[in-house]
C-alpha positions as CSV (number, residue, x, y, z in Angstrom):
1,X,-30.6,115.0,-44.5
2,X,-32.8,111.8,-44.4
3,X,-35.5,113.4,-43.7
4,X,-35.4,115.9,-46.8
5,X,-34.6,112.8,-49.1
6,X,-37.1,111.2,-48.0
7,X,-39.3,114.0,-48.6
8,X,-37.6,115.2,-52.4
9,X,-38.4,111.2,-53.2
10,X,-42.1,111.6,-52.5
11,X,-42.7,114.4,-54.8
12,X,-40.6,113.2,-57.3
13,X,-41.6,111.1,-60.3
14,X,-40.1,107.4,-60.6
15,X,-40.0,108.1,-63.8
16,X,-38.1,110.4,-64.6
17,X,-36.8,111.2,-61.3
18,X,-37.5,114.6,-61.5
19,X,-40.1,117.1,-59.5
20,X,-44.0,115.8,-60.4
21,X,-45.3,117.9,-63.2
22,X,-49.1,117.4,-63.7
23,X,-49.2,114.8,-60.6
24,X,-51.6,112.4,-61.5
25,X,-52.2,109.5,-58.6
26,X,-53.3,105.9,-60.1
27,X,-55.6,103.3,-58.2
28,X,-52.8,101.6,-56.7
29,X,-51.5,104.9,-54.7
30,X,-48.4,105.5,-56.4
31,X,-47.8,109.2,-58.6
32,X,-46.3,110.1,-62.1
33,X,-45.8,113.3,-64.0
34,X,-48.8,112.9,-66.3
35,X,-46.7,112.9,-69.2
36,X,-44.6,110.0,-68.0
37,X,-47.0,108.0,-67.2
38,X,-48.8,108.4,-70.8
39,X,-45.5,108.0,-72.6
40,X,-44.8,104.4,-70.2
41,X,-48.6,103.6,-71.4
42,X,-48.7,104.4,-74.7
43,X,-44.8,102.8,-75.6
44,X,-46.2,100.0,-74.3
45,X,-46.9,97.4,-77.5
46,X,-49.0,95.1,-75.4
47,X,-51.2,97.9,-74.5
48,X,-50.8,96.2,-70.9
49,X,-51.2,99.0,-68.4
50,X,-49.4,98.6,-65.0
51,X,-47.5,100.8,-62.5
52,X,-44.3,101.2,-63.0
53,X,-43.3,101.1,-59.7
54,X,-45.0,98.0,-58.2
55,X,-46.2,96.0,-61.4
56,X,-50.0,96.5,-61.2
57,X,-52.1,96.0,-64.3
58,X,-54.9,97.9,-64.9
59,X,-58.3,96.8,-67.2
60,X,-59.2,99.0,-68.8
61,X,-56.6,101.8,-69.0
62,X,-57.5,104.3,-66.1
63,X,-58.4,108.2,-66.9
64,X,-55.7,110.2,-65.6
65,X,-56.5,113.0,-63.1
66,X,-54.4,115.5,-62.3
67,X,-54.0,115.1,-58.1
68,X,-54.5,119.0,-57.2
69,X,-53.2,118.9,-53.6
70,X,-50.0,117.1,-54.4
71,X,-49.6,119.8,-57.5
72,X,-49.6,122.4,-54.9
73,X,-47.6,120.5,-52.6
74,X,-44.8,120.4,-55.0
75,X,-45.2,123.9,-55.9
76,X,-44.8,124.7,-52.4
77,X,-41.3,123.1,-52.3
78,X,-40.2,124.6,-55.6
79,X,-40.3,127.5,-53.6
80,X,-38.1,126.5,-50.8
81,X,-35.0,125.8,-53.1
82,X,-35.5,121.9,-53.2
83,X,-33.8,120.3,-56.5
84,X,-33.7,116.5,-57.0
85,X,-32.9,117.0,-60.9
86,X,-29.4,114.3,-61.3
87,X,-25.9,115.2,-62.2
88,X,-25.4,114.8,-65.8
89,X,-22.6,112.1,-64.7
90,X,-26.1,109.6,-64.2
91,X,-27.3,110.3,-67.5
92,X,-26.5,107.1,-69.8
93,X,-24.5,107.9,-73.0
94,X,-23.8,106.0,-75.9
95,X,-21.6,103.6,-74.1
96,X,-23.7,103.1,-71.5
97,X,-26.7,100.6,-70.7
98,X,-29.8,102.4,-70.4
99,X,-32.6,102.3,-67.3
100,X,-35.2,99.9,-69.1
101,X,-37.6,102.3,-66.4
102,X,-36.8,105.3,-66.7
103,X,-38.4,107.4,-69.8
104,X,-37.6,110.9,-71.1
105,X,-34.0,111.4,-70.7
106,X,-32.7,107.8,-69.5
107,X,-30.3,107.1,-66.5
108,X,-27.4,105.0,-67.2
109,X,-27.7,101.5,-65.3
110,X,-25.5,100.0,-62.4
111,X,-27.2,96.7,-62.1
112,X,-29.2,94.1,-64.4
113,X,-31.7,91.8,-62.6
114,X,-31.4,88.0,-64.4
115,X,-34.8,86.8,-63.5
116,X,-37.2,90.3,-64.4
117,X,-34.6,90.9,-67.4
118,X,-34.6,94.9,-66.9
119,X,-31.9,97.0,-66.2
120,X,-31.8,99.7,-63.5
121,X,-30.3,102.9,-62.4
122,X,-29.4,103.4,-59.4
123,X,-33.0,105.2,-58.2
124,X,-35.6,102.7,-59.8
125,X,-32.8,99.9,-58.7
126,X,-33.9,101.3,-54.5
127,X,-37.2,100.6,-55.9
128,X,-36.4,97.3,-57.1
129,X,-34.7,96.4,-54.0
130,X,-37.5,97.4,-51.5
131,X,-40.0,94.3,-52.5
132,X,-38.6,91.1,-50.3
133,X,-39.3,88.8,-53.3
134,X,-37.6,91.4,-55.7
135,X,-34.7,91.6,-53.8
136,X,-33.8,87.7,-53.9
137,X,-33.0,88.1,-57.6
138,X,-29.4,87.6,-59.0
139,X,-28.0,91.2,-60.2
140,X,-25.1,91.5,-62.1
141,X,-23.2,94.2,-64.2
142,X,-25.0,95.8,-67.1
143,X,-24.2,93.7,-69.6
144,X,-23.9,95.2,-73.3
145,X,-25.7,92.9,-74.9
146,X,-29.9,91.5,-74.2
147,X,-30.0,89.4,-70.9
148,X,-30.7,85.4,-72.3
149,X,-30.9,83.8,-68.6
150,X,-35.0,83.0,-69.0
151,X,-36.1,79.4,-70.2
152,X,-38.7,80.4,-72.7
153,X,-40.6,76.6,-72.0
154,X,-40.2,76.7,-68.3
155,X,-39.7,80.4,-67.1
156,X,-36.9,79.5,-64.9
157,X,-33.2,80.9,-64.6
158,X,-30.6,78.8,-67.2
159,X,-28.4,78.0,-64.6
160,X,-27.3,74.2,-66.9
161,X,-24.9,73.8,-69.5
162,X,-26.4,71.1,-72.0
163,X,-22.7,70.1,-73.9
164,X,-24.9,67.3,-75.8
165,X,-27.0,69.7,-77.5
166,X,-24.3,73.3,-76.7
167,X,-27.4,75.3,-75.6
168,X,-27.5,76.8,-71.6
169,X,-30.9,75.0,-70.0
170,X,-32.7,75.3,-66.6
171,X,-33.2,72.4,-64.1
172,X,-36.2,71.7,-65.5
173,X,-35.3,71.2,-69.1
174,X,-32.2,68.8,-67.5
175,X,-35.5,66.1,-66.3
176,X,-37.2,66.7,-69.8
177,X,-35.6,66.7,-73.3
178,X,-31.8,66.7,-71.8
179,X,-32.5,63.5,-69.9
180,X,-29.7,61.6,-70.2
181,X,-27.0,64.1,-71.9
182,X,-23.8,65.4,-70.8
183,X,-24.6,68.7,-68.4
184,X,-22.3,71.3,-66.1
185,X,-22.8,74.0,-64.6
186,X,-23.1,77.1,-66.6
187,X,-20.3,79.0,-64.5
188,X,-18.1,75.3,-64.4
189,X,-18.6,75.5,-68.7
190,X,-18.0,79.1,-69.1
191,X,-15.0,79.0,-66.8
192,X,-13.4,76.5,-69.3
193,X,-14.6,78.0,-72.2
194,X,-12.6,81.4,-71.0
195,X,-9.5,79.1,-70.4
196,X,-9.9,78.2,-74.3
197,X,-10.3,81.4,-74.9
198,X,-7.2,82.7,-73.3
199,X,-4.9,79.9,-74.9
200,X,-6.4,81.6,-78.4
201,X,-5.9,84.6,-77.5
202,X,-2.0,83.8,-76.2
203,X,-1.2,82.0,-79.7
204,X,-3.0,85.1,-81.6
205,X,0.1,87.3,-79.4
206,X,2.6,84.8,-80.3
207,X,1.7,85.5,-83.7
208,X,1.1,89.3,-83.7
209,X,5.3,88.9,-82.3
210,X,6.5,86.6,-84.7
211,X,4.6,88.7,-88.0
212,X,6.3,92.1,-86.4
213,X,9.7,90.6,-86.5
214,X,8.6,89.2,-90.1
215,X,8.2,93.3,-91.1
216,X,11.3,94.5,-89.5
217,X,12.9,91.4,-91.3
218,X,11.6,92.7,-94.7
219,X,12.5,96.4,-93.8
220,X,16.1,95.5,-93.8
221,X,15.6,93.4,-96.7
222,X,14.7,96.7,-98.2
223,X,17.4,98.7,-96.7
224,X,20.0,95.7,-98.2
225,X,18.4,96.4,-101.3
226,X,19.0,100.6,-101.7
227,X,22.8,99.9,-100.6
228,X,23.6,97.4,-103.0
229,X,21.6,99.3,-106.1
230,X,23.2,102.7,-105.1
231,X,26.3,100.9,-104.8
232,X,25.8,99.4,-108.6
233,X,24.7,102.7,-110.0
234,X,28.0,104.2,-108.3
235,X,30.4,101.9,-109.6
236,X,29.0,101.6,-113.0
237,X,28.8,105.6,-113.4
238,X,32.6,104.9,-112.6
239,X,33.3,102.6,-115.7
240,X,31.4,104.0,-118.2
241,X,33.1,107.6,-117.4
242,X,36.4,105.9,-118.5
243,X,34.6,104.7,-122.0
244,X,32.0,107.6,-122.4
245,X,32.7,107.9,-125.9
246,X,31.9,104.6,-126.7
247,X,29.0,103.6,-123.9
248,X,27.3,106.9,-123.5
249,X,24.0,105.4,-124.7
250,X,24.8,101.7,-122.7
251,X,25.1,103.7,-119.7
252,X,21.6,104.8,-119.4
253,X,20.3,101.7,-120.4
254,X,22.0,99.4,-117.9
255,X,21.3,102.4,-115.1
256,X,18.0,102.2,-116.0
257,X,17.8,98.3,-115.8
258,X,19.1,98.3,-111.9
259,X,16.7,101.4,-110.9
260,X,13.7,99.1,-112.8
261,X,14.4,95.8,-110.8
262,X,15.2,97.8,-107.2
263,X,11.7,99.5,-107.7
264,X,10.7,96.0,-108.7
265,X,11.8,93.8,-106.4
266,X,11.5,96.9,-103.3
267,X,7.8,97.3,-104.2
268,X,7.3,93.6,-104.5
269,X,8.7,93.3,-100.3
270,X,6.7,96.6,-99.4
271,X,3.3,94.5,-100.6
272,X,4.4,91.7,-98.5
273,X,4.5,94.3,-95.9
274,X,1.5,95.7,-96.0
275,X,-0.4,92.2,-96.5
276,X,1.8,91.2,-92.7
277,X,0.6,94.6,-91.0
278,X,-3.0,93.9,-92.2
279,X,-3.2,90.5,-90.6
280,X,-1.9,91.9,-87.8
281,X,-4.5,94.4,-87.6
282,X,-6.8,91.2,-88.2
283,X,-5.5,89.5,-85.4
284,X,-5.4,92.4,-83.3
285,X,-9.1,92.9,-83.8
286,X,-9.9,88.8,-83.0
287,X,-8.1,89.1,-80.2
288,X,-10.0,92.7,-78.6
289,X,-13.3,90.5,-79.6
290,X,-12.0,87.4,-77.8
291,X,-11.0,89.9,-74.7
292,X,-14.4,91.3,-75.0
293,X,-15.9,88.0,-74.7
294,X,-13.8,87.1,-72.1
295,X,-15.1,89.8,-69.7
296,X,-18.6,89.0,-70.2
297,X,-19.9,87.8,-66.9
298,X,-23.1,86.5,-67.7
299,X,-22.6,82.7,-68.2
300,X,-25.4,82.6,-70.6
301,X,-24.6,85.6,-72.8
302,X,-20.9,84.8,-73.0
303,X,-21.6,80.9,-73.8
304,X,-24.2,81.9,-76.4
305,X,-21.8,84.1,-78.1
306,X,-19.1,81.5,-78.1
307,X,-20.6,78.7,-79.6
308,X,-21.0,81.9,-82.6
309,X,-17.3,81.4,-82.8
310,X,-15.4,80.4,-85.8
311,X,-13.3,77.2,-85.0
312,X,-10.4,78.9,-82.6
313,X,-7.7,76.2,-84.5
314,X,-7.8,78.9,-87.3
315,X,-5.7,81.1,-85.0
316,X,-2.7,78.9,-85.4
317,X,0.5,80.6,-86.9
318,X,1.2,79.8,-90.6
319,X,4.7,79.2,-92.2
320,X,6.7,81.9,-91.7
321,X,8.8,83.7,-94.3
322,X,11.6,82.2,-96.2
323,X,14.1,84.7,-96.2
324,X,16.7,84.0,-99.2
325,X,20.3,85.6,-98.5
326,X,20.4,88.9,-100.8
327,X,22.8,88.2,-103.6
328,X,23.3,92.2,-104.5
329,X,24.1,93.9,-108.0
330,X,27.9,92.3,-108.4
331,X,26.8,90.5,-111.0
332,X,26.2,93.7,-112.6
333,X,29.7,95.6,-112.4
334,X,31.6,92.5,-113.3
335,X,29.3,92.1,-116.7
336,X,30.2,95.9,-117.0
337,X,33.9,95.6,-116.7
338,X,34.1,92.9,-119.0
339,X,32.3,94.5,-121.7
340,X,35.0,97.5,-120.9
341,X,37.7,95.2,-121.6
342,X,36.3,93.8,-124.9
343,X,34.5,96.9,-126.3
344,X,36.7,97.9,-129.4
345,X,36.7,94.3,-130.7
346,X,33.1,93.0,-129.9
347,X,31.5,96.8,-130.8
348,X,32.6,96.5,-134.3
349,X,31.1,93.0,-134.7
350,X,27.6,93.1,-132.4
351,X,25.8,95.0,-129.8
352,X,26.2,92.8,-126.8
353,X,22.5,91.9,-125.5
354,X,23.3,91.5,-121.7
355,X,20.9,91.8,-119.6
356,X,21.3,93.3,-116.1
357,X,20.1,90.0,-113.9
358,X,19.9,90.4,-110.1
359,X,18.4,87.7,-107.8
360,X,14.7,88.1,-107.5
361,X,13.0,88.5,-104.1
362,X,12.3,84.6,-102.4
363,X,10.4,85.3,-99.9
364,X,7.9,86.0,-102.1
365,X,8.0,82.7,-103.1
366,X,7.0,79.2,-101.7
367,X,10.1,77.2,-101.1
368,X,10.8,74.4,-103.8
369,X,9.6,71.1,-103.0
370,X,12.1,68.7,-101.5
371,X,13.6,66.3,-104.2
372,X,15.5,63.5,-102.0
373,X,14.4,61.6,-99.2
374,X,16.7,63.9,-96.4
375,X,15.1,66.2,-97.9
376,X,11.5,65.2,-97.2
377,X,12.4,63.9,-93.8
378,X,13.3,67.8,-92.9
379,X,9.2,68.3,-92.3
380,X,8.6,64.5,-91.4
381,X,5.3,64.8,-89.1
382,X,4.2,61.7,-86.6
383,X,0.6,61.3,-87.1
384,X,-1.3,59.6,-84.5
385,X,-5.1,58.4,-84.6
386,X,-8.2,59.4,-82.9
387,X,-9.8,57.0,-81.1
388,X,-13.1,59.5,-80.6
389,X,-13.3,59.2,-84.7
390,X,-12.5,55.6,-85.4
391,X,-15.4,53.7,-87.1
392,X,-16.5,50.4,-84.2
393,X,-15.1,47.7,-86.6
394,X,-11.4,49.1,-87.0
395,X,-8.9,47.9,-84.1
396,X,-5.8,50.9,-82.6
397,X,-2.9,49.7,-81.8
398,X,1.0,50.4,-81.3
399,X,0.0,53.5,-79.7
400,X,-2.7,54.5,-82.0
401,X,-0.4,54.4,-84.5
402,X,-1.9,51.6,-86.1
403,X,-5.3,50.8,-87.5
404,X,-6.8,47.6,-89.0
405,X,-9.9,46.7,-89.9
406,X,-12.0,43.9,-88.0
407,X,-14.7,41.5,-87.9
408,X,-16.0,42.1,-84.6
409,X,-17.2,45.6,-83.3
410,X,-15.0,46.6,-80.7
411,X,-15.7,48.6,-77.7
412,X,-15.2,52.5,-78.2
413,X,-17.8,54.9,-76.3
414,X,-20.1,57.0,-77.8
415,X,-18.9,60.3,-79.9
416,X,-20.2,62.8,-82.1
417,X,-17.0,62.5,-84.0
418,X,-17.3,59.1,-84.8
419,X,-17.4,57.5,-88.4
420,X,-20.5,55.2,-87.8
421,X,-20.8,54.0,-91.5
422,X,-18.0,54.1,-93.7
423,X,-15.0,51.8,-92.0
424,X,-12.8,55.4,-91.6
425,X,-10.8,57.3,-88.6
426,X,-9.0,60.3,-88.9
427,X,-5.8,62.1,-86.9
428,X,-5.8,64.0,-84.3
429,X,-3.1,65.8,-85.4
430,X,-4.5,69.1,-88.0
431,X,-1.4,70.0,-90.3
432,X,-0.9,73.2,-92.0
433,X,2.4,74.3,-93.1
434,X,4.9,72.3,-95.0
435,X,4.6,68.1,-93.6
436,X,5.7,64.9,-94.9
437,X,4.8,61.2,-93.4
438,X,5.0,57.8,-94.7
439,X,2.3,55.0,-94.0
440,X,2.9,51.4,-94.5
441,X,-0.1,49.2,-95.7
442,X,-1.5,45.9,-96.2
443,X,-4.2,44.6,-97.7
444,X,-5.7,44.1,-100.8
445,X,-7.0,48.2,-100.4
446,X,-6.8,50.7,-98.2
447,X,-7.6,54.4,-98.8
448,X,-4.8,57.0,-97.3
449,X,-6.6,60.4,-97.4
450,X,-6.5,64.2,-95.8
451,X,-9.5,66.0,-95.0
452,X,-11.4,68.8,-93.6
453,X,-12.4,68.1,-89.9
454,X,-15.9,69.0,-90.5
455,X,-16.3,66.5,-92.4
456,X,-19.2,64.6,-92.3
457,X,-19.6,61.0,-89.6
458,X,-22.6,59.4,-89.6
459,X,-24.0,57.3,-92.1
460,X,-23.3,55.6,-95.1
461,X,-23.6,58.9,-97.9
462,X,-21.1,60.1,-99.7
463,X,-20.8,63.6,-97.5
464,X,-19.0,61.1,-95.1
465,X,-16.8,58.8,-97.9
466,X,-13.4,59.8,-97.7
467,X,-12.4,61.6,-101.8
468,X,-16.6,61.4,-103.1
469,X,-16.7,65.3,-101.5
470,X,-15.0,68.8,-101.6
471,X,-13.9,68.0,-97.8
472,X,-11.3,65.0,-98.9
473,X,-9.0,63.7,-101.2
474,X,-8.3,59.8,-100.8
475,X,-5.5,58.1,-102.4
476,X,-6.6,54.6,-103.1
477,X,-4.1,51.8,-102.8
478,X,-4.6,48.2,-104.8
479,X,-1.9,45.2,-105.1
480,X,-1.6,46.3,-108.5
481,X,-2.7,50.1,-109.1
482,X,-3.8,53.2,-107.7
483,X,-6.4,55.6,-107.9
484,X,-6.8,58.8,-106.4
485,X,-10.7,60.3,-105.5
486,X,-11.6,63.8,-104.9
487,X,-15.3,65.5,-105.0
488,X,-16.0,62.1,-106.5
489,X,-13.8,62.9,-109.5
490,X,-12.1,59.1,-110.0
491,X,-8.1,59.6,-111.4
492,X,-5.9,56.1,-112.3
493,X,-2.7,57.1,-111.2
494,X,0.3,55.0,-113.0
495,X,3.6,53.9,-111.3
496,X,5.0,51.3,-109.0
497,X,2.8,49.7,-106.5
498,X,4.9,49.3,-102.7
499,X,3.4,49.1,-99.8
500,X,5.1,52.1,-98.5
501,X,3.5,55.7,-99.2
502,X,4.8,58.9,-98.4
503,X,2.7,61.7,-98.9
504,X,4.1,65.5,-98.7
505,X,1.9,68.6,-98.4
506,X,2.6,72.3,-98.6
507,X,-0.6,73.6,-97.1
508,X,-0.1,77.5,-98.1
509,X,1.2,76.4,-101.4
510,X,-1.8,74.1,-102.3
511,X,0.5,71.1,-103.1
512,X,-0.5,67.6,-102.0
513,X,2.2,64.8,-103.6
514,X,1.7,61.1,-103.1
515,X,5.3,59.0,-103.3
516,X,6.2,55.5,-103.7
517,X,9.0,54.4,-101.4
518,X,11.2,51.8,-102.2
519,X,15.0,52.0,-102.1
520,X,14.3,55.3,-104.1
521,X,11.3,57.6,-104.1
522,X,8.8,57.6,-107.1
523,X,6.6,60.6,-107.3
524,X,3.1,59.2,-108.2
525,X,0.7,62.1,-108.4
526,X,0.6,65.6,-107.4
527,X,-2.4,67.9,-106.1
528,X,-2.4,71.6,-107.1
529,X,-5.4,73.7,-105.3
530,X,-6.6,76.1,-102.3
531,X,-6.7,74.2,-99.1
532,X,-9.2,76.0,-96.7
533,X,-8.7,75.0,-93.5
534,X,-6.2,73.0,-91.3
535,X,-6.1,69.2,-92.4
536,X,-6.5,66.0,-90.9
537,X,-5.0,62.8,-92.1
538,X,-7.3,59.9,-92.8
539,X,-7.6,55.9,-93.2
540,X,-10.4,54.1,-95.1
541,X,-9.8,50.1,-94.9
542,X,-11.8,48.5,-97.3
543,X,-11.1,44.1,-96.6
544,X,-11.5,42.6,-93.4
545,X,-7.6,42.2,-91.6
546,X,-6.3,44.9,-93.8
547,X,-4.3,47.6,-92.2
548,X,-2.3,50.7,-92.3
549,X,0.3,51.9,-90.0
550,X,2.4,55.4,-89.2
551,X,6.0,54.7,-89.6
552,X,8.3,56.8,-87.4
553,X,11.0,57.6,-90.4
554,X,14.4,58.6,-89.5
C-alpha cells in the first residue's frame, strides 16, 4: 500500500492533487498539470515565479513544455484503475480555511504555519513538513482570521507583549523602540486577557438571568392586568343592568374607558418587553463574540482583536425594574355604585364628569427622587480615590478617602492615568444606577465633579480641566458661593454655603443634584441630561492645604 502511494503521489500534481494533466517538468525537477502551474504563475501579483513545491524563483518566467514520457506514464496508470482524486469531505467550504497552495478547487486546511504565514491541507502540509528547516516552524489550528505573527521591521515571530504601547513585538523590537517599557509574554498577556474576558462574559449571563426574570415579571404584570379589567367590565355590566333605563349610554362610555387604559397601559408593558428581549439578544450576541474571541489560539490574533474591544465595564447590569404593586379597577366599581345610589337626584341637575382613573404602569417610570435624608442614604455609595490618577502635588490619606493638596510633589510612580497638570484625582469606583455620597471640604475652593473615565490626563488644556469639557461637570465650592462648570458653560448657583455636599445621581434618569447639608438638606442645583457611560467621581483642589474628604454617612 506504500508502495502504490508512493507511486499515485509522483504522478499527481501538488497542485491540485489530482492525476498530471499536460505534465510539464520545471528546471528545478518538480511537475504540474500545465494548467496549474500557469494559473499559480499568472495569480501571482508580483509576477515572482517559483515552484510551488520547494520555493524556487525563476528569471525570467520559464516556457512550459509538456514532459511526453511522464504524459504517457500517467496514461499508463489511468489504465490500471489508479484514482488519487480526494473525498469531497477535504474539500474546504464556506466555513472552512482554505489551502493558501492548492489552486482549482481548494482543500480545506488542518494546520497554519506562523513563520511562512500559509495555510495547508493535509497533502501540501507532508510537503511542508519534509524540508528540516520547514518543519521547525510553529503550526497551529487554522485560524479564521489573516495570521499577524510576522514583525514587519524585523521579520521575526511576535512572540512579546508591549503593555506600554498595547501592540504584540518580537525580541528584537523589545532592545529597540520598547527599551525600557512594560513587556510579557504574548501567551502570559493573552492568558489574562481571556480571564477578563470570562469575568465579562459571566456578568453579561448574570444579566441575560436577571432581564429574563424582568420579562416574566412584566408577563404577570400583564396577566394581573386582564383579571382585574375583565373583572371591572363584569361587575359594572352588573350595575348598570339594574339602571339600564337611566345609564344605557354611561355604560358604554365607562366600558370603553377601562378597555382604552388596559390596552394602554398592556401595550405600554409589552414595549418594555420587547425593548428587555432585544438587549438580551444584544447581550447574547457580545457574549458568542467574546466566546469567539476567547477560542482564538493565536496570541497575536486574539490580542489584536481585543484591544478592538469596547471598554468591557459597559457590560455591567443597569437598574433593574421598579415594579409598583398593581392597584386594579376598584376604584372603578365603587365610582359606579355611587353614581347608582345618587342617579335620580344628581341626573336631573348635571351629567356627572367622572373619569374612569386606574393606576398607570410604574415601571415604566424612573422612581421619584428621594426627598429626606433616610431617604437619600438608601443608595449612599463609599467612594474611594485612585492613587494611579492623583495629580503628584495632592496627598491620600484615611484610606484614600481623603485628598488635599500640597506644596511638595510627593512620591506616586509613573501612570498613564495620571492628572500631570491640573491638581485633580478621580475614583476608582464607576457609578451607574441610582447613588448618593456626601464630601466634606475645606478650603477657600475645591471643585467636587463626576466624569467620564476617558477623560483626558496630561497637560494643562482644558480637555483635562474637570467641567471646561463634554466629559465633566464640576461643582465649584467658594467660602461664600458656588458655581457649577460644564463643557465650559459657567452657572452661579444661589443657596447656603456649608462645607458639607451631598450629591445624588440617577444615571439612567439623567439626573445629577448637588445638596447643602446642614441640620436639613438644601437642594442647590439639579442636572437634567444623557449620561453616556459609567461615571467617575472627581476632586479639583485649587489653594495649597485645601482638602476634601468622603464621609462614611450613616
Amino acid at each position: 500500500m506504500a508502495h502504490r502511494g508512493g507511486r499515485l503521489e509522483k504522478i499527481s500534481c501538488s497542485i491540485c492533487l489530482d492525476f498530471l494533466t499536460d505534465p510539464v517538468t520545471i528546471a528545478c525537477g518538480h511537475s504540474y498539470c500545465m494548467i496549474c502551474i500557469k494559473q499559480s504563475w499568472d495569480t501571482d501579483e508580483k509576477k515572482v515565479y517559483k515552484c510551488p513545491q520547494c520555493r524556487k524563483t525563476f528569471t525570467p518566467r520559464p516556457v512550459l513544455v509538456k514532459n511526453v514520457i511522464l504524459a504517457e506514464l500517467v496514461e499508463d496508470l489511468k489504465k490500471t484503475g489508479f484514482h488519487s482524486a480526494p473525498a469531497d469531505h477535504c474539500y474546504a467550504g464556506h466555513e472552512n480555511v482554505v489551502c493558501d497552495v492548492c489552486t482549482g478547487r481548494k482543500m480545506k486546511a488542518v494546520k497554519s504555519c506562523l513563520v511562512c504565514l500559509n495555510s495547508f491541507c493535509e497533502n501540501h502540509l507532508e510537503t511542508h513538513n519534509d524540508d528540516p528547516e520547514l518543519k521547525k516552524h510553529k503550526l497551529v489550528n487554522p485560524p479564521k482570521e489573516p495570521l499577524h505573527s510576522i514583525c514587519s521591521r524585523h521579520d521575526e515571530v511576535m512572540k512579546i507583549f508591549c503593555r506600554t504601547d498595547q501592540q504584540c513585538i518580537c525580541y528584537l523590537c523589545l532592545m529597540d523602540d520598547h527599551k525600557g517599557h512594560e513587556t510579557v509574554p504574548a501567551a502570559a498577556e493573552m492568558a489574562e486577557k481571556k480571564k477578563k474576558l470570562q469575568e465579562s462574559r459571566q456578568q453579561i449571563q448574570r444579566n441575560i438571568e436577571d432581564q429574563e426574570k424582568e420579562v416574566e415579571l412584566l408577563q404577570l404584570e400583564v396577566e394581573a392586568i386582564n383579571v382585574s379589567a375583565d373583572k371591572a367590565v363584569e361587575d359594572s355590566e352588573k350595575i348598570f343592568t339594574e339602571m339600564i333605563r337611566l345609564l344605557q349610554e354611561r355604560s358604554s362610555d365607562v366600558k370603553q374607558q377601562i378597555r382604552s387604559q388596559q390596552e394602554t397601559e398592556v401595550s405600554q408593558i409589552k414595549d418594555l418587553q420587547e425593548k428587555l428581549k432585544e438587549e438580551i439578544a444584544d447581550l447574547k450576541w457580545k457574549d458568542a463574540e467574546l466566546e469567539q474571541l476567547s477560542n482564538t489560539e493565536d496570541h497575536n490574533q486574539f490580542l489584536l482583536n481585543y484591544t478592538s474591544l469596547p471598554d468591557l465595564s459597559e457590560f455591567v447590569h443597569s437598574q433593574g425594574i421598579y415594579m409598583h404593586p398593581w392597584k386594579n379597577f376598584k376604584d372603578v366599581i365603587a365610582a359606579v355604585s355611587k353614581l347608582r345610589d345618587q342617579l335620580q337626584d344628581l341626573l336631573a341637575k348635571t351629567r356627572t364628569n367622572r373619569s374612569v382613573k386606574v393606576s398607570k404602569v410604574e415601571a415604566l417610570k424612573s422612581e421619584p427622587e428621594p426627598k429626606t435624608r433616610n431617604e437619600f442614604l438608601k443608595y449612599s455609595q463609599e467612594i474611594s480615590l485612585d492613587p494611579n490618577t492623583v495629580n503628584t502635588k495632592l496627598l491620600l490619606s484615611e484610606g484614600n478617602k481623603k485628598v488635599t493638596r500640597k506644596n511638595k510633589k510627593q512620591f506616586y510612580p509613573d501612570h498613564p492615568d495620571r492628572f500631570t497638570g491640573h491638581f485633580q484625582v478621580l475614583s476608582r469606583e464607576s457609578l451607574t444606577g441610582r447613588c448618593y455620597w456626601e464630601v466634606e471640604w475645606r478650603g477657600d475652593r475645591v471643585g467636587v465633579a463626576v466624569s467620564y473615565k476617558n477623560i483626558s490626563r496630561a497637560g494643562l488644556s482644558e480637555k483635562c480641566e474637570f467641567g471646561m469639557n463634554d466629559m465633566s461637570w464640576s461643582f465649584d465650592c467658594r467660602t461664600k458661593s458656588y458655581t457649577i462648570y460644564h463643557n465650559r458653560v459657567e452657572t452661579p448657583v444661589p443657596g447656603p454655603v456649608s462645607s458639607r455636599l451631598g450629591v445624588y445621581l440617577d444615571h439612567r434618569a439623567g439626573i445629577l443634584s448637588f445638596y447643602s447639608v446642614s441640620e436639613t438638606m438644601t437642594l442647590l442645583h439639579r442636572v437634567q441630561t444623557r449620561f453616556t457611560q459609567p461615571l467617575h467621581v472627581g476632586i479639583w483642589l485649587f489653594y495649597v492645604d485645601s482638602s476634601a474628604e468622603f464621609i462614611k454617612v450613616k
